[in-house]
C-alpha positions in Angstrom: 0.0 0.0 0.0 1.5 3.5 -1.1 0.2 6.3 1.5 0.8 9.7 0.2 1.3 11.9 3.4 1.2 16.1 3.2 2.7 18.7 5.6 4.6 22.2 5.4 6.9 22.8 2.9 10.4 22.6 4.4 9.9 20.0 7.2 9.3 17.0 4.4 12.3 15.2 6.3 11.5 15.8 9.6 7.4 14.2 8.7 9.7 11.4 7.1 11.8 10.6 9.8 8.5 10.6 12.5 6.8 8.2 10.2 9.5 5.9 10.3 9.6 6.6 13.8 5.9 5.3 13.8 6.3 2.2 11.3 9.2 0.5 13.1 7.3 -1.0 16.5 5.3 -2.4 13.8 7.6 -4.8 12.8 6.5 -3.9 9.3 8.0 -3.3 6.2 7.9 0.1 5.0 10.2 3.0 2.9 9.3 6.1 3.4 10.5 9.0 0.7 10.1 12.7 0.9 9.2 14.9 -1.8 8.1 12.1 -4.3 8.3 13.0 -7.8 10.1 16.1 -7.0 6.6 16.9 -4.8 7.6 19.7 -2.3 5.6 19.5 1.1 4.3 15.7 0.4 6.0 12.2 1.8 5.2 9.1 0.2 5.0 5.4 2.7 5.2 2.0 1.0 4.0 0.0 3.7 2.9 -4.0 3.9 0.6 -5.2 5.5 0.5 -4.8 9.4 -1.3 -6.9 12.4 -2.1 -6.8 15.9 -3.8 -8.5 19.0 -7.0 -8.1 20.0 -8.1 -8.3 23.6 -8.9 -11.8 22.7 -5.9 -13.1 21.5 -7.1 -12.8 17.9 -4.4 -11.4 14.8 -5.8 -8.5 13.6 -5.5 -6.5 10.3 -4.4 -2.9 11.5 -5.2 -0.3 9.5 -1.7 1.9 8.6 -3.5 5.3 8.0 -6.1 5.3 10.7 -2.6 4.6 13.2 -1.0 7.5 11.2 -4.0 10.0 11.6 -4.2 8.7 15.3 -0.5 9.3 16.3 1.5 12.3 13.8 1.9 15.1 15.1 3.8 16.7 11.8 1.1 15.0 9.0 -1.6 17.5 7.6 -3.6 14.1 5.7 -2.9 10.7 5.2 -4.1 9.6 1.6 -4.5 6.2 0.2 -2.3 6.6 -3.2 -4.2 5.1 -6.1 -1.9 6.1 -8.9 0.6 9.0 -9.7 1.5 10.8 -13.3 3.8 13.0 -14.3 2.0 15.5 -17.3 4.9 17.3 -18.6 3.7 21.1 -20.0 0.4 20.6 -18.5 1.0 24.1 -17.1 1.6 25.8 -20.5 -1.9 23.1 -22.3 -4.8 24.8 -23.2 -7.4 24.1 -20.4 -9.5 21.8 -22.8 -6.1 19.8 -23.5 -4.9 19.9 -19.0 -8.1 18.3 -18.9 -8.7 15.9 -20.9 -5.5 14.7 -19.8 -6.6 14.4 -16.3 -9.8 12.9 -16.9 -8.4 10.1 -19.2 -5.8 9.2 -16.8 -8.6 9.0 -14.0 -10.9 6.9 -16.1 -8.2 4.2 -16.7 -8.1 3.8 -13.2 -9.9 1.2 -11.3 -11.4 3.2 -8.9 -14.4 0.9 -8.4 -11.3 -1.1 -5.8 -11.6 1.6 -3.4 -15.3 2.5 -3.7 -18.5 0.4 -3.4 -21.7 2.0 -5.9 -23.7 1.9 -3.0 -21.3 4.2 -1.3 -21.3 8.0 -1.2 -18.4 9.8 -2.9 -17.0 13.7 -3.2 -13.7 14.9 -4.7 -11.9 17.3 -3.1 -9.0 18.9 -5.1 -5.8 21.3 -4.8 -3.4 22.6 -7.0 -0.4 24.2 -7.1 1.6 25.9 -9.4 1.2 27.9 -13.1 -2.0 26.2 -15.0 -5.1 27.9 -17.0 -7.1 25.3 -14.6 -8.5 25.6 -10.9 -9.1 23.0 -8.6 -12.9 23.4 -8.9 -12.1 22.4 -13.2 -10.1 19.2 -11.9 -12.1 18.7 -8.9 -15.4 18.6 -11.4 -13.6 16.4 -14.5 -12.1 13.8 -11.8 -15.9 13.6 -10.5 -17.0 13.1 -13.8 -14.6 10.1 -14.5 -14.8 8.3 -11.5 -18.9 8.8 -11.8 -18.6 7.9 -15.2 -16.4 4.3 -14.5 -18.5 3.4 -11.3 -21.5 3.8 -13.6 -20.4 0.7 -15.4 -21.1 -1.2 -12.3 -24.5 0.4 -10.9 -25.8 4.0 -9.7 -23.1 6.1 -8.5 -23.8 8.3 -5.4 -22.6 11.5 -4.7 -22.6 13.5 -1.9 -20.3 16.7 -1.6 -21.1 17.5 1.7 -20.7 14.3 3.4 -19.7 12.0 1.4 -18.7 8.3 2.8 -15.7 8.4 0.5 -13.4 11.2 -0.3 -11.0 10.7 -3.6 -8.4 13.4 -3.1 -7.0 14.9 -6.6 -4.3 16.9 -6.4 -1.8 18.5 -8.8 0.9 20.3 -8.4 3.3 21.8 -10.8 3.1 19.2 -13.3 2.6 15.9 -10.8 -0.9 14.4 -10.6 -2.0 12.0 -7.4 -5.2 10.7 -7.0 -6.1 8.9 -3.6 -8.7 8.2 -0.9 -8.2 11.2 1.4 -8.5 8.9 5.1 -8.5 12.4 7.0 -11.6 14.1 5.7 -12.7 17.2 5.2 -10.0 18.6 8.7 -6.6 18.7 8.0 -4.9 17.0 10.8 -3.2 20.1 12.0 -6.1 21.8 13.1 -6.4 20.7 16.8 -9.5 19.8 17.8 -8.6 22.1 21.4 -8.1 25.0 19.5 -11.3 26.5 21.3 -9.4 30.4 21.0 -7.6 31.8 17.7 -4.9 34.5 18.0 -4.5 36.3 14.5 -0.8 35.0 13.4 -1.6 31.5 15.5 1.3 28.9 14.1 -0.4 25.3 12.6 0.4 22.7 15.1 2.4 20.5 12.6 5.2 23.5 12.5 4.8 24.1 16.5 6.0 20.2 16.3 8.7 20.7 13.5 10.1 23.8 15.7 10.1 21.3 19.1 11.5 18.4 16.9 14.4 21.1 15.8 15.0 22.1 19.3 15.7 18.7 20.7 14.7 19.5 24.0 16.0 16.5 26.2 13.9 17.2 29.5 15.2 21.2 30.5 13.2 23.8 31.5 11.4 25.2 28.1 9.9 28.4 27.2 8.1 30.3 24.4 8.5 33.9 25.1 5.7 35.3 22.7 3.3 32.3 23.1 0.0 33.6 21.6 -2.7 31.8 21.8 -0.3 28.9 23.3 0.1 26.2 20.2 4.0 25.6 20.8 4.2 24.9 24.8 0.7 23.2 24.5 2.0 20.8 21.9 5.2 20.4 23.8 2.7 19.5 27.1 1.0 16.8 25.1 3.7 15.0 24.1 4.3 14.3 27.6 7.5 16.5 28.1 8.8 16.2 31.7 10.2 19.5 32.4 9.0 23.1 33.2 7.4 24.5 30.4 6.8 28.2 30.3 4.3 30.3 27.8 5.2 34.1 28.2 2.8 36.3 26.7 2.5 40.5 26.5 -1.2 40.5 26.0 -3.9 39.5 28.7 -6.5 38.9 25.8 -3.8 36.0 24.0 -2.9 35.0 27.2 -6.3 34.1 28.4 -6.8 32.7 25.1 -3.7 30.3 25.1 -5.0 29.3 28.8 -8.4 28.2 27.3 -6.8 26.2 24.6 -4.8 24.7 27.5 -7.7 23.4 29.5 -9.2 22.6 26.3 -6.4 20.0 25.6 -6.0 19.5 29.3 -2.5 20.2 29.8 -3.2 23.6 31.6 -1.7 22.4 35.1 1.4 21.1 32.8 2.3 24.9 31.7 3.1 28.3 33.3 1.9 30.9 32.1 3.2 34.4 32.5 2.2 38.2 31.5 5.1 39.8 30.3 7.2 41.3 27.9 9.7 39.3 26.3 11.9 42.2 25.9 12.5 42.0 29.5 12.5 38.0 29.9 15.3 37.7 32.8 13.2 40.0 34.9 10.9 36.6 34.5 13.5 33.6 34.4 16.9 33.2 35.8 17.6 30.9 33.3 16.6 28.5 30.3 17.4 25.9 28.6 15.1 26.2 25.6 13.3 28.8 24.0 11.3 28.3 21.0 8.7 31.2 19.6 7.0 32.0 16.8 8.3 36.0 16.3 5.9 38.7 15.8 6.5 39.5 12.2 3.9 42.6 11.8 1.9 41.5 8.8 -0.8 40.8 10.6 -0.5 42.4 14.0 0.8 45.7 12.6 3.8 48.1 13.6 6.4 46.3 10.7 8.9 49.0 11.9 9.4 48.3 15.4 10.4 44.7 14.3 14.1 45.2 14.1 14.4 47.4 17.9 12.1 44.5 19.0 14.0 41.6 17.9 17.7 43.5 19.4 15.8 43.7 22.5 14.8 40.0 22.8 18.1 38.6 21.9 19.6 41.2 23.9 17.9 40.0 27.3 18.0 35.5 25.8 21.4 36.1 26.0 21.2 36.6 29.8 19.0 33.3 30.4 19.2 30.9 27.8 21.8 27.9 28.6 21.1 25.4 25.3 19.1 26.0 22.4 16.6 28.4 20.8 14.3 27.5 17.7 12.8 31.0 16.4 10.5 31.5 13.2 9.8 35.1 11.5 10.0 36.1 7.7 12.4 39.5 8.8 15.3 37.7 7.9 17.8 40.9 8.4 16.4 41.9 11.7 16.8 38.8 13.1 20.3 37.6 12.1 21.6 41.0 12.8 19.8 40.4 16.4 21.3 37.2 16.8 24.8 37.6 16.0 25.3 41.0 17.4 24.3 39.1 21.0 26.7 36.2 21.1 24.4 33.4 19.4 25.5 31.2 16.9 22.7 30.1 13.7 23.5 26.5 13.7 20.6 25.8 11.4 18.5 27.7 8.6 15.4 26.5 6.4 12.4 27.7 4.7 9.5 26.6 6.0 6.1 27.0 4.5 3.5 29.0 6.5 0.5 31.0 5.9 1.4 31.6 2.3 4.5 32.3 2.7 8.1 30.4 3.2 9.4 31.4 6.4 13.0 31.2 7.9 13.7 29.1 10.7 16.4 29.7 13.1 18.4 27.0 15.4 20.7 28.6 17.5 22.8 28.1 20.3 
């Protein structure tokens, strides 16, 4: 079985190395390969067949995605592969011509394998990339040819609201995947405690990929402009044993990120403090991580205080933090110039796709 697996562009090898993490107590066989076909934010599992025991002693098929969806903390959607193409100049095709190419390769596919006639179907689609098609065209032509195969075999039902089976059709740049989308309709990194929104929240797969970059190995941990709380609550429900810290200026975010916390029930598991991060040691004596998502000022405003802001932070870290710090922002200049100009060392830099945009990450020490 092929399981095509998305996340966030740029942490492809860190979703890779947690699924592998996942498959081995299986004692299955599995390879696991990032960016397939040259696909950017997409990881592709070959995985055999798997088995447990029951309560009763019985063996037991276990299904691979429903463990996936259950357990990754990095995976947007777990998709049952049913084939892959490669349309080279589909981007530069007529739309008639994209098309037609997409509908024929759908209809040579035996899609009646993964969907019973007296089953409810909907396609959801994305795309990616330069084409003279949307993802409503290809969502509506890959309906068409899956309705029109199943027809050979009985009365096709579909249901685009909620539909028993969702094929997923994606394309991107000129790569084609169609699959059975085993997530539905929520991507996985929308937390289901997320009861309060900040405006410039971070998705809970890159609060992960920020922790996994971190490596923190059981020290005291704090994220000095926690929001609505997504980074230390993720931390919290991983089970992390040492103090975890959410610092936050605002009294509005803060109660927010408390309400999340209760909502995932890891508030007992976090401190959280009213502050300004620009005077963190008059909160901590010391560190040992610090991971944040900055304040970048396209959504909250005040783009011009970035740079004095960022100076100010690194200024007071350098007083309190004794290991590593993971940062995210898109003001590249401000915050290397912040960094280096206070002792730290970058020991680590990637792009990371968020919100639209590709982001740059920061380990340093």
């Amino acid at each position: 079985m092929k399981l095509l697996l998305t996340t966030s562009q740029g942490i492809e090898d860190l979703a890779k190395a947690e699924v592998e993490g996942l498959l081995s107590p299986l004692g299955v066989q599995f390879r696991v390969e990032e960016r397939p076909l040259g696909v950017e934010g997409r990881v592709l599992a070959e995985v055999g067949e798997a088995f447990y025991t029951d309560e009763k002693g019985r063996k037991r098929e276990l299904s691979v995605s429903t463990y996936l969806n259950e357990r990754s903390r990095l995976l947007h959607r777990v998709i049952v592969e049913i084939a892959s193409e490669r349309f080279e100049g589909i981007g530069e095709d007529e739309p008639e011509r994209a098309l037609k190419r997409i509908e024929d390769f759908v209809a040579s596919l035996p899609v009646e394998r993964h969907v019973k006639v007296s089953e409810t179907f909907a396609v959801r689609s994305f795309r990616k990339g330069e084409h003279r098609i949307t993802s409503v065209d290809i969502a509506k032509t890959v309906g068409k040819a899956i309705f029109d195969r199943l027809s050979r075999f009985g009365t096709p039902k579909v249901n685009l609201d909620h539909p028993a089976v969702i094929f997923r059709a994606e394309l991107v740049g000129d790569v084609f995947f169609l699959g059975i989308d085993t997530t539905g309709d929520s991507s996985l990194h929308k937390r289901p405690w997320r009861v309060y929104d900040h405006p410039a929240h971070l998705k809970a797969s890159i609060a992960n990929a920020l922790i996994e970059l971190a490596k923190p190995d059981g020290g005291s941990f704090i994220d000095p402009f926690c929001g609505s709380g997504t980074i230390p609550i993720e931390l919290a429900l991983r089970g992390y044993g040492g103090r975890i810290i959410g610092l936050e200026k605002y009294r509005k975010h803060l109660n927010g990120a408390k309400m999340n916390a209760l909502s995932a029930g890891v508030l007992e598991r976090i401190e959280f403090i009213l502050g300004d991060a620009t005077r963190l040691s008059e909160y901590v004596e010391s560190v040992d991580f610090a991971v944040s998502n900055f304040p970048y000022g396209l959504k909250i405003g005040r783009k011009s205080m970035i740079p004095k802001l960022y100076m100010d932070f690194f200024s007071e870290l350098s007083k309190v933090l004794e290991k590593r710090g993971v940062f995210i922002t898109t003001e590249k200049k401000a915050i290397e110039k912040a960094i280096t100009e206070n002792g730290f060392e970058i020991k680590h830099h990637r792009l990371i796709g968020h919100g639209g945009l590709m982001v740059h990450t920061y380990v340093i020490e």
